[in-house]
N, C-alpha and C positions, 0 to 999 in steps of 0.2 A: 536474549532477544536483542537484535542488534538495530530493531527500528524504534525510537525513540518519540516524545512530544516534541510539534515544531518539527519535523519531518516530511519533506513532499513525498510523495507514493501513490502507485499510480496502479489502478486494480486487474488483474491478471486474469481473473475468472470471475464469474456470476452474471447476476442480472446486469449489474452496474461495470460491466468488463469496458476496460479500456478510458476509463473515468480517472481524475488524480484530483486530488486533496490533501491538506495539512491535517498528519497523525493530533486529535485532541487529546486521547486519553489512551492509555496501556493498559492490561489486564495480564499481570505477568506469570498471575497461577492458572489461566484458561490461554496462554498464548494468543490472544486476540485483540486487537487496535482497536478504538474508532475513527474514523475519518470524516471529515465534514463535507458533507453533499452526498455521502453514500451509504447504501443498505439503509434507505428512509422508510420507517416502521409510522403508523397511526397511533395513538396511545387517545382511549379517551378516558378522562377523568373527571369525577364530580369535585363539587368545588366543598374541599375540607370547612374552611374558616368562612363567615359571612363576610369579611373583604375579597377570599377567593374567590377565583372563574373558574368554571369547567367549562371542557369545552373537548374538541378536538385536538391535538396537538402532533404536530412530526415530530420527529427526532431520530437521530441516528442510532442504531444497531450496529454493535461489534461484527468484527471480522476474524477470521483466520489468518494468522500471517503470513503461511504458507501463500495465501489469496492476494499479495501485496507485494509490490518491489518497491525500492527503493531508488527516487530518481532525485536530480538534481533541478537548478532553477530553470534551465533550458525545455526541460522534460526529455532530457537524456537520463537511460538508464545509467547508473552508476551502484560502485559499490562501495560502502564505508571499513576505514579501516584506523584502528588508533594508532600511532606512533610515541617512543617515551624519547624525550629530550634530554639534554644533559642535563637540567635542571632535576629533570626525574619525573616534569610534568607530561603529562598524555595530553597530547594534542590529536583533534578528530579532524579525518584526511578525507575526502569525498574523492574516490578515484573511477575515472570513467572506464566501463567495461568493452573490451576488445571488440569490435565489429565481429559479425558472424561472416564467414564466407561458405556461400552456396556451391556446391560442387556436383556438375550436371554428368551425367555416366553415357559414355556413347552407345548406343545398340545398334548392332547389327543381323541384318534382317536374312534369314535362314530361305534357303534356294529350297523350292517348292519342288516335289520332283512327277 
């Protein structure tokens, strides 16, 4: 899995499509993220301990990765990529992804007879 904690990513699909948030937590044997501000789930709870509150509470619910890209501080999409140094150390490269270019097909309209 190539998207990490501390990661902006920006959500691709769902309810929450088109949203971005900093990756909190990885789930690396279910492939799934959580992101902060997205997939907000209700959770209610009674209060365990007499100093605990129950109550209502939000919180985030994981994601699929596949449902996540990886963008940079701009909110350009971008893609990550490690490089090794002479040192031997790997250093992490945030490289921006090639524009898409739209390619429009000319029609031509068939003589009615």
């Amino acid at each position: 899995m190539k998207i990490k904690v501390n990661d902006n990513v920006k959500v691709l699909s769902g309810e929450d499509k088109g949203k971005t948030g900093k990756v909190l937590k990885t789930l690396k044997a279910q492939n799934k993220v959580v992101v902060e501000g997205v997939n907000i789930s209700k959770r209610h709870t009674k209060p365990r301990t007499t100093n605990d509150k129950g109550g209502i509470f939000e919180i985030e619910m994981p994601i699929h990765v596949s449902n996540v890209k990886l963008v940079d501080k701009n909110e350009k999409s971008s893609k990550k990529e490690t490089k090794k140094t002479v040192n031997k150390k790997e250093e992490k490269v945030v490289k921006e992804e090639a524009k898409e270019t739209k390619t429009t097909k000319k029609t031509t309209k068939k003589a009615s007879k």
